[in-house]
N, C-alpha and C positions, 0 to 999 in steps of 0.2 A: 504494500500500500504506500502510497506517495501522500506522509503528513503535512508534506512543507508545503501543500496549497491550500492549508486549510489556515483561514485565521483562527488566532490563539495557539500555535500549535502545542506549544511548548505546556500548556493547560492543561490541553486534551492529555498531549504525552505523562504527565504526570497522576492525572485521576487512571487515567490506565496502569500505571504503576503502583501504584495504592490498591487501586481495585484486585489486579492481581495478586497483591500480595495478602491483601485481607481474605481471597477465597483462598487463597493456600493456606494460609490459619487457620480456617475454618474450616478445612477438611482435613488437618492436621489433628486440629482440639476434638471436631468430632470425632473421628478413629481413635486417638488418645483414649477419648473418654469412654466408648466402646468399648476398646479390648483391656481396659483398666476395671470397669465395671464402675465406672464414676456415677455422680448423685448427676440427676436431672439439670439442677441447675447449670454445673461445669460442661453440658450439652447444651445449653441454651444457648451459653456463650462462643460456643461453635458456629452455632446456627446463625447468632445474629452477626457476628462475622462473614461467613458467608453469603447471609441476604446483604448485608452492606458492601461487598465484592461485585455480587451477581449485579445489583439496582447498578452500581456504577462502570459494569462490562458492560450491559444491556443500552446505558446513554450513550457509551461512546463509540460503538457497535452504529447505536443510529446517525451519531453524526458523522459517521466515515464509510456507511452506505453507499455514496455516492460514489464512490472511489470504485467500483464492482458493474459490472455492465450485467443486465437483465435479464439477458439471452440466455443464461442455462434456466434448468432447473430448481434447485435452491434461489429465495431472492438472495438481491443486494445486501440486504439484513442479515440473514442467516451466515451469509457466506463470511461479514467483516464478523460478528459474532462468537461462530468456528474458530477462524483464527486469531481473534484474540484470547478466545477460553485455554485455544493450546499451545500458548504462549509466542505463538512464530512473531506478532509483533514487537516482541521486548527490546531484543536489538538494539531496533529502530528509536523506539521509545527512548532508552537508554542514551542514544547517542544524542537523539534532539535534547535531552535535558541537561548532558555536558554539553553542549553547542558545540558537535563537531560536525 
């Protein structure tokens, strides 16, 4: 994906770097607390991790839609979505927030 024609980029790049790392917390803490046998609540904390990951892959998914042409199967959505859930944008991410 090409971030550097989007304004803000340097924004976007960074709630994507957050978001990813809060769903890997939270799919970290949940299994933790899983195969640990933890209280309820130490799953909560998983969870709400992970929905505050997913709410903010899912924003920046739609604002980088554009970036994806229509013509397949999967939309525009789906497809930045995919790969931002599996990590292939980080890189990129990464490098827009050192400014190289």
């Amino acid at each position: 994906m090409d971030w550097t024609r989007e304004p803000h980029a340097r924004l976007i790049a960074a709630a994507y770097t957050v978001a990813l790392l809060a769903w890997l917390i939270g799919v970290v803490w949940i299994l933790y607390g899983q195969f640990s046998a933890s209280s309820a609540e130490q799953m909560v904390v998983g969870i709400v991790f992970f929905a505050i990951g997913q709410a903010l892959m899912i924003s920046v998914a739609f604002r980088l839609r554009k970036n994806f042409p229509t013509s397949r199967a999967p939309s525009s959505f789906s497809q930045a979505w995919q790969r931002l859930n599996l990590g292939l944008e980080l890189p990129t991410a990464v490098r827009l927030l050192l400014g190289r």
